[in-house]
C-alpha positions in Angstrom: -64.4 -74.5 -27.9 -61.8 -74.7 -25.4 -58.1 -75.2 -25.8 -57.4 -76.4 -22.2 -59.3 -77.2 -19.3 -58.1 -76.2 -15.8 -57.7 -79.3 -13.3 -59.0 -79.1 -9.6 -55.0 -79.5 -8.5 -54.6 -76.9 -10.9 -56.7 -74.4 -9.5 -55.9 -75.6 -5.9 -52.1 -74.6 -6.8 -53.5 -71.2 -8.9 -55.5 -70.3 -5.2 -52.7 -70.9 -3.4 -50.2 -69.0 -5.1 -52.8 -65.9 -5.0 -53.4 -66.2 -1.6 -49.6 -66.4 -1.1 -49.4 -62.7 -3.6 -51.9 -61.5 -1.0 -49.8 -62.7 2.0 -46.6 -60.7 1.0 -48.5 -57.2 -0.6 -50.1 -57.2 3.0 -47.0 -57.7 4.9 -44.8 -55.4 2.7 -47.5 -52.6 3.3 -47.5 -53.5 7.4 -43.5 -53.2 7.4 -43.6 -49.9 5.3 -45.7 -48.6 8.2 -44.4 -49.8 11.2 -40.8 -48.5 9.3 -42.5 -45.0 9.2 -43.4 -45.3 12.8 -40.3 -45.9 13.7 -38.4 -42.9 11.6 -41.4 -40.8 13.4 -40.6 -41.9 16.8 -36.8 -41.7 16.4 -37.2 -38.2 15.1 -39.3 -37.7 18.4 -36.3 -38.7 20.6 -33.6 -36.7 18.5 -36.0 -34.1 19.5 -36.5 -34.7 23.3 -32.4 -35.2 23.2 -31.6 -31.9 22.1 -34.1 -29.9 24.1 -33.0 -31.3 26.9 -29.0 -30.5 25.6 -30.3 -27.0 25.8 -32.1 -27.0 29.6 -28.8 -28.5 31.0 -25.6 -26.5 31.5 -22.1 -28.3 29.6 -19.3 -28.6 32.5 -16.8 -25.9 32.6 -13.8 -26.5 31.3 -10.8 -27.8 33.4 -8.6 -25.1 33.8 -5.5 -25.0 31.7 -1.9 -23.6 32.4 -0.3 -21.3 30.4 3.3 -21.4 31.8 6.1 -22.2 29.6 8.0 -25.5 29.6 11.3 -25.3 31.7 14.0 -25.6 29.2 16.6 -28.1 31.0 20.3 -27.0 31.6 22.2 -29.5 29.3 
């Protein structure tokens, strides 16, 4: 004996709503992995950057004086 029968809206509205659950475990699981791509690619680059620190020479310095400051006659 059943308590309550499903209507055809009803089950229209319980297909929808699935489908809907469906849409957004899908697209969480594409953003998770395109967000992994991207750490992995960035992580590349920081790479790349800092070999290529190391191939190039920094600038030398500007030179500096080491004189004293006149003191002024008062």
């Amino acid at each position: 004996m059943a308590i309550a029968k499903i209507t055809g809206p009803g089950l229209v509205c319980i297909a929808i709503l699935v489908a809907m659950l469906w849409s957004c475990i899908i697209g969480e699981h594409v953003i998770a992995r395109r967000g992994e791509a991207d750490a992995a690619e960035t992580m590349r680059a920081m790479r790349a950057l800092r070999m290529n620190n190391r191939r190039e020479p920094a600038a030398s310095p500007a030179g500096t004086s080491h004189r004293r400051p006149r003191a002024h006659a008062g």
